[in-house]
C-alpha positions in Angstrom: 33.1 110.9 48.4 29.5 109.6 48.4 26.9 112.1 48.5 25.0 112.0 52.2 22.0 112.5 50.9 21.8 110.3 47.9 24.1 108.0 48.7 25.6 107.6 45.1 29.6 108.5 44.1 30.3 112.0 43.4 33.3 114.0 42.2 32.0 116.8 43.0 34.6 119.3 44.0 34.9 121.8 47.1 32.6 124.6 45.8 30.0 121.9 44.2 26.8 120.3 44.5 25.7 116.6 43.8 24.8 116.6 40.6 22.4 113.8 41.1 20.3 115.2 44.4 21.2 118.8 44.6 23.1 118.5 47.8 26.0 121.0 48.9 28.3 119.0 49.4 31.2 121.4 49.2 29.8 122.4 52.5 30.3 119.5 54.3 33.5 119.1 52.6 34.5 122.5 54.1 33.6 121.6 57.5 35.1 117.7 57.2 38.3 118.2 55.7 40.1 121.1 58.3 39.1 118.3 61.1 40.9 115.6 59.3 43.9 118.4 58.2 44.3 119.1 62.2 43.9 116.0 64.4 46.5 114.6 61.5 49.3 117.5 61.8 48.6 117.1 65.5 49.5 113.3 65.4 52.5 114.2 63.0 53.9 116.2 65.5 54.1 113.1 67.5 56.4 111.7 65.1 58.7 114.8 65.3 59.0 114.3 68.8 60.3 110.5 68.1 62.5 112.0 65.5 63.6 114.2 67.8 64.2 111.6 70.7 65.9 109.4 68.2 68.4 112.2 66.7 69.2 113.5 70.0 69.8 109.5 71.3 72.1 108.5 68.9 74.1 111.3 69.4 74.4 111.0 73.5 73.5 114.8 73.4 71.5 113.8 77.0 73.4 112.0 79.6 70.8 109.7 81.8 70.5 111.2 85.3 69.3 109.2 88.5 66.1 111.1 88.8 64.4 109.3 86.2 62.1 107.0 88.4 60.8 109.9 90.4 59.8 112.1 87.0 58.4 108.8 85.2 55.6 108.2 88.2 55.2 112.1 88.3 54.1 112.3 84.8 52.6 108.8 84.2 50.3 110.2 87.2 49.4 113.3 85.2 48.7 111.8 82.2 45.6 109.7 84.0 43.5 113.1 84.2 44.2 113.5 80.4 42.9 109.9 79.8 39.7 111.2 81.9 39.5 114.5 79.9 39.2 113.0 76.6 35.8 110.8 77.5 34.3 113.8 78.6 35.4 116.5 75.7 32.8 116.5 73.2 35.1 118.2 70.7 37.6 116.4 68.2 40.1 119.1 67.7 40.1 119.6 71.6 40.4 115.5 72.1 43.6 115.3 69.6 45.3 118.3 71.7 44.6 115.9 74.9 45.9 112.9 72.8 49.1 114.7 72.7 49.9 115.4 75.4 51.4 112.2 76.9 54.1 112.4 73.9 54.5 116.1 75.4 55.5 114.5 78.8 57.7 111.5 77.3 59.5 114.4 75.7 60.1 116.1 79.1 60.6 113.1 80.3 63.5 112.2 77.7 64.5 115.6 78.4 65.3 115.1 82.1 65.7 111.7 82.3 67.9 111.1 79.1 66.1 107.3 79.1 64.2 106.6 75.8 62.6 103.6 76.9 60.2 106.1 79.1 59.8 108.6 76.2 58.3 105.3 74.3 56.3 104.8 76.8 54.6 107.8 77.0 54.3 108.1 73.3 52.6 104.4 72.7 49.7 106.0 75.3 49.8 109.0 72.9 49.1 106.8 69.7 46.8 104.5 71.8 44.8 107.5 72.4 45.0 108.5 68.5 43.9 105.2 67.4 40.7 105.8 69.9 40.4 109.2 68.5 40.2 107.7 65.1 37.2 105.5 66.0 35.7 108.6 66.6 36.0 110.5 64.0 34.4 108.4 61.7 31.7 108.8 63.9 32.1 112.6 64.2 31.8 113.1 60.4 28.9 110.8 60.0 26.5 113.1 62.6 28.4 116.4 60.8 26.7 114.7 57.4 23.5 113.5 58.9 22.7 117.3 60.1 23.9 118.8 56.8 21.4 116.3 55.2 18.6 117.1 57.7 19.2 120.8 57.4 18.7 120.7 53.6 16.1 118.7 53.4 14.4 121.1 55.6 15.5 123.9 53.5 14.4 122.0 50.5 11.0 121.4 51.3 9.9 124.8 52.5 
């Protein structure tokens, strides 16, 4: 990790400090790393649900039933206000919850329906709405480093 302050390579480790600049950067590592850690087991759980869909498929364990149509519209129309939510949440954690939950509702869907073309529907919104996530927490970390660097520097020069 580059030091935010200095800009130069570091290996410094959690509990550390640049050893060019001085900055705490075990810090910012502390408060980076559990947002990476948690949007990323959120998004693997995702993935369990398609191993899930794909177990329970290939074993017929869910016969299709006719009300599939009627339970695809229902939750494809709930899964607009989630699309709404996220551009208005300000936190990450909170936005990966919301980024979930279409692959929550191609689950029940799967579960009601027995039709996995709808379950990988709702899950390609899901990752659509990870990889949109992802775009932002790049820019998530960079402001969590730009106040870290701002805050010491102020520290620093009193």
């Amino acid at each position: 990790m580059n030091c935010p302050a200095c800009g130069q390579p570091s290996k410094a480790q959690w509990n550390e400090d640049c050893p060019l600049c001085g900055f705490p950067m075990g810090q910012v590592r502390r408060q980076i790393i559990p947002i990476y850690i948690i949007t990323g087991s959120i998004f693997l759980s995702t993935l369990i649900y398609g191993a899930l869909v794909y177990v329970m498929s290939t074993n017929a364990m869910i016969e299709p039933q006719p009300v599939g149509e009627v339970v695809f519209y229902a939750l494809g129309g709930a899964v607009v206000p989630v699309v709404i939510a996220m551009a208005f949440v300000k936190r990450i954690i909170a936005k990966a919850a919301l980024a979930e939950v279409p692959a929550v509702y191609g689950l029940v869907a799967y579960f009601l329906t027995g039709d996995t073309a709808k379950f990988a529907i709702f899950l390609g919104i899901s990752w659509g709405l990870f990889i949109w996530l992802s775009t932002q927490i790049v820019d998530y970390v960079a402001q969590i480093q730009r106040h870290a660097v701002e805050k010491w520097q102020r520290k620093s020069s009193q």
